[in-house]
C-alpha positions as CSV (number, residue, x, y, z in Angstrom):
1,X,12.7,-6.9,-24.2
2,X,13.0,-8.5,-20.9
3,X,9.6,-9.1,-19.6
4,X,7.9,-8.8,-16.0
5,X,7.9,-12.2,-14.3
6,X,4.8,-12.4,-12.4
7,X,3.6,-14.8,-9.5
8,X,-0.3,-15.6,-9.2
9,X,-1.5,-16.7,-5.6
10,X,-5.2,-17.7,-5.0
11,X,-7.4,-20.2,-3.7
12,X,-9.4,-20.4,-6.8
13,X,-8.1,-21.8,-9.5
14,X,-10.3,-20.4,-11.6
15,X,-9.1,-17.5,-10.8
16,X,-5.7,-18.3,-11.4
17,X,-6.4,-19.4,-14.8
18,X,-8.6,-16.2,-15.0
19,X,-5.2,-13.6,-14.0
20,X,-3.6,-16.1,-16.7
21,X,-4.8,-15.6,-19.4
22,X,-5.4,-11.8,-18.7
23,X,-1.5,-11.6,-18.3
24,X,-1.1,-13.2,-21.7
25,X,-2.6,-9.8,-23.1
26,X,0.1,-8.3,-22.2
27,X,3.3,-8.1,-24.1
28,X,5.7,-7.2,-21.6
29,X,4.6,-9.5,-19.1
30,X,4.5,-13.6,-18.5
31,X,3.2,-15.4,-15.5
32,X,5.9,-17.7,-14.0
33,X,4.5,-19.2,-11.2
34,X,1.2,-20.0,-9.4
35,X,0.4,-21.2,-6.0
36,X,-2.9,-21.8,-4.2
37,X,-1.8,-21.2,-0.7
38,X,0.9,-18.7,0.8
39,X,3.2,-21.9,1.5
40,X,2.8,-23.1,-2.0
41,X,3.9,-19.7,-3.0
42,X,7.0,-19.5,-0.5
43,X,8.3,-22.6,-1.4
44,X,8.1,-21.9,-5.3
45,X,9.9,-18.2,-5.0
46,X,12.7,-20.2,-3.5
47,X,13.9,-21.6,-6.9
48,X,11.8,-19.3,-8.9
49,X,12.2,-15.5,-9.3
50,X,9.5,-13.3,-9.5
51,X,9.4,-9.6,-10.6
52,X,5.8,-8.9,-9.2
53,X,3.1,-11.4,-6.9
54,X,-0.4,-11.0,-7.4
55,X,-2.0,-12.4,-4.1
56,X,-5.1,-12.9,-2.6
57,X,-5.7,-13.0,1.0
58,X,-7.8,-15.6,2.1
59,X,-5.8,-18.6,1.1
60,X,-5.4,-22.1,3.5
61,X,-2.0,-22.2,5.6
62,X,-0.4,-18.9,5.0
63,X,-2.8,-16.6,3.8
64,X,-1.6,-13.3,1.6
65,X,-0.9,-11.0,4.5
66,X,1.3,-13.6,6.3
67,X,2.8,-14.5,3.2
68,X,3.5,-10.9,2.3
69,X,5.6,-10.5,5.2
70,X,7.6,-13.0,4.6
71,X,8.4,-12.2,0.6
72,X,9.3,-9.1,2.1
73,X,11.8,-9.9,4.4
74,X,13.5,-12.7,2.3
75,X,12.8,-10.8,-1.4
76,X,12.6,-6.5,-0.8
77,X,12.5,-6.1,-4.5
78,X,9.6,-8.5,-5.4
79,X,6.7,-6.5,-5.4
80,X,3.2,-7.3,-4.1
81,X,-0.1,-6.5,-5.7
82,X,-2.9,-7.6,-3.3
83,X,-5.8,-8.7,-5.4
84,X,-8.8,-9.0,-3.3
85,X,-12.7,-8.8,-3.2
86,X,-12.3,-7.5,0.5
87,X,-12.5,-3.5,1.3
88,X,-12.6,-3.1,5.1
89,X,-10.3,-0.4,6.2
90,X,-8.8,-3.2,8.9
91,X,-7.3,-5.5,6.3
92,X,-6.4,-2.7,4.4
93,X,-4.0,-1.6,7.3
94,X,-2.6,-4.9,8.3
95,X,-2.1,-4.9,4.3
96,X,0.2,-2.1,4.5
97,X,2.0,-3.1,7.4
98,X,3.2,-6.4,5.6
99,X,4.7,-4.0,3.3
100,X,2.6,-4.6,0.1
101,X,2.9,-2.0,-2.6
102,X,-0.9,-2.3,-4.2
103,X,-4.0,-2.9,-3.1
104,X,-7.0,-3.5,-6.0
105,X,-10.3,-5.1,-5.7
106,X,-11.4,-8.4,-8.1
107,X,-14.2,-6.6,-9.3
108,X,-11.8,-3.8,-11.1
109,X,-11.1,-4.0,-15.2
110,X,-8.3,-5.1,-17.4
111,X,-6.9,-0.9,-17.2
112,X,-6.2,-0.8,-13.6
113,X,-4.4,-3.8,-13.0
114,X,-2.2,-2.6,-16.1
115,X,-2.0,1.0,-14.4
116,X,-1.6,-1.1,-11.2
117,X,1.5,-3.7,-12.6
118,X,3.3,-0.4,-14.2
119,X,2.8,1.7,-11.2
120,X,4.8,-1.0,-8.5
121,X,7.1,-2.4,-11.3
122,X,8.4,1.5,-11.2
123,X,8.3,1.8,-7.0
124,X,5.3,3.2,-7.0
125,X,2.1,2.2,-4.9
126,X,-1.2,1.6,-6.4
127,X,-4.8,1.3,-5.0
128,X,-7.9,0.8,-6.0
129,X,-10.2,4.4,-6.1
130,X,-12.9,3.1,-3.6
131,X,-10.4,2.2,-1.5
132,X,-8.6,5.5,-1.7
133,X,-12.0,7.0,-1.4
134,X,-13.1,5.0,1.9
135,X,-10.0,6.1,3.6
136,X,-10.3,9.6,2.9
137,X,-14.1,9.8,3.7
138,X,-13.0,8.4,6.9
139,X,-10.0,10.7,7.8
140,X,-10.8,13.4,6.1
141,X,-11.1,16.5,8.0
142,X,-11.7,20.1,5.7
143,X,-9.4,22.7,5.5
144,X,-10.4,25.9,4.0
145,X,-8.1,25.8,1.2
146,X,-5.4,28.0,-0.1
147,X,-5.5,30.1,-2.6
148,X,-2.3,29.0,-4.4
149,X,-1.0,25.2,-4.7
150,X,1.6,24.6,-2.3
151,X,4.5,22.4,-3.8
152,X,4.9,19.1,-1.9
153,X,8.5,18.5,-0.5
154,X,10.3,15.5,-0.5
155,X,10.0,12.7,2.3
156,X,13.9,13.1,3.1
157,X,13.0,16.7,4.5
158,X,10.9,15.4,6.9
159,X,12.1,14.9,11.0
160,X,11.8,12.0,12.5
161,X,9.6,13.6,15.0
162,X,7.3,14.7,12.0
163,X,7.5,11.7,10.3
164,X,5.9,9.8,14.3
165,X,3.2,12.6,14.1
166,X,2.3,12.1,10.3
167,X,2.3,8.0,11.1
168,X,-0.4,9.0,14.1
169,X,-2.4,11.2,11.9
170,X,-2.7,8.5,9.6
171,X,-4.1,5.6,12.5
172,X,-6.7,8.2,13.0
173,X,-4.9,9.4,16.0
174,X,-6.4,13.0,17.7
175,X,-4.4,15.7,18.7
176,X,-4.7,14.8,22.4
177,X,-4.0,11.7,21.7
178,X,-0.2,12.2,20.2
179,X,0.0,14.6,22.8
180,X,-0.4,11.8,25.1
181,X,1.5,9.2,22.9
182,X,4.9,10.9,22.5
183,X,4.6,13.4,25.8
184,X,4.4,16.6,23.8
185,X,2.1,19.2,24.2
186,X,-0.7,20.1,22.1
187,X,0.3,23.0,21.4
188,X,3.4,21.4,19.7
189,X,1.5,18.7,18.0
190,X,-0.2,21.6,15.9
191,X,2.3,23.1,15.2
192,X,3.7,19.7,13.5
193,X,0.6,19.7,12.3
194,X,0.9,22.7,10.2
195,X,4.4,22.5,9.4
196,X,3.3,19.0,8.2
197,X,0.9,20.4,5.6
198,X,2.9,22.7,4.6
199,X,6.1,20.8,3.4
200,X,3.8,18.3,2.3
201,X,1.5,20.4,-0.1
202,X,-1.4,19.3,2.0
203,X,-4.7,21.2,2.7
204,X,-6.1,18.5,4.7
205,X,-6.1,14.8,6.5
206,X,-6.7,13.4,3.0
207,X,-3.7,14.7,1.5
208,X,-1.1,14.0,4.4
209,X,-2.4,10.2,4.0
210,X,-1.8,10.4,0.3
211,X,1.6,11.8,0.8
212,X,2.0,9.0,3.4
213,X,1.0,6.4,1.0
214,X,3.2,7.7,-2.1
215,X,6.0,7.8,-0.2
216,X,5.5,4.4,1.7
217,X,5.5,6.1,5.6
218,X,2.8,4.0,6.2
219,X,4.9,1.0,6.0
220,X,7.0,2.3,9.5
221,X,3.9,1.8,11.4
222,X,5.1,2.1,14.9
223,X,2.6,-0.9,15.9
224,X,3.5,-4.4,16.1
């Protein structure tokens, strides 16, 4: 059984040594790497291969967003796990824009950062519930729900123009203000709205940004 190569990146080396000997649990797993800095890290990936980079943020030099980036650019099918004690909704965006595919906090168990190495070995994003829940208490906006479960559609059905609006949504942009931002009415930004919730399965803010997340929209972020 070939087994997940895994990177460690923190400041602490107790920590390190702490993610260790947690991946050592693990049967299908071994940790092949471990840097205390985002330069550290770079330079190691360069000879050494790794399936999956747990990473802190706040490291000296390159810290885990900046590094993030970069892995990105230079290696698209290493996957990043942030790994972090901070929950502010601001990091959490810049995050996501680096193109990082799971965001957990240090003070989660031994069972989410297994759910959370499974879920972006497979593609898939992972993040920690009260992170999830702090972004949906803050763009959350109720819709009286439907009686029936809609059935979300793919992302590949979605227009470009949609795809923008969804983007918006998801920076906590109003309706006036996409109006304003793409030169559309807002007559037309509802009804991208709706059509929006529709195709996605969505009855309100909370699920287009889970849709958005799940299918890794945020990561087009029109900002730069």
């Amino acid at each position: 059984m070939n087994k997940l190569k895994i990177a460690v990146a923190d400041d602490h080396q107790v920590i390190i040594d702490g993610i260790s000997a947690l991946m050592a649990e693990f049967d299908d797993v071994e940790v092949v790497l471990t840097a205390r800095n985002g330069d550290n890290l770079l330079s190691q990936l360069e000879h050494t291969k790794a399936d999956i980079i747990i990473m802190d943020i706040n490291m000296p030099g390159k810290n885990g967003i900046e590094a993030s980036k970069i892995v990105k650019s230079k290696y698209p099918d290493t996957a990043i796990l942030i790994l972090s004690m901070h929950d502010q909704l601001k990091i959490i965006k810049d995050c996501l824009k680096a193109g990082v595919d799971g965001y957990i906090l240090k003070e989660t168990g031994i069972d989410e950062i297994r759910a959370a190495l499974t879920a972006v070995s497979n593609g898939e994003t992972h993040f920690s519930k009260p992170i999830i829940d702090k972004i949906i208490a803050r763009n959350a906006k109720p819709k009286r729900p439907s009686l029936t479960k809609r059935q979300a559609l793919p992302a590949s059905v979605l227009t470009t123009r949609e795809v923008e609006i969804l983007q918006l949504i998801c920076e906590e942009y109003t309706t006036g203000d996409i109006a304003a931002e793409l030169f559309i009415s807002i007559n037309t930004v509802e009804t991208h709205r709706r059509n929006l919730l529709e195709k996605t399965g969505s009855k309100n803010i909370a699920g287009l940004f889970r849709y958005a997340m799940k299918h890794k929209l945020l990561l087009e972020d029109k900002e730069t």
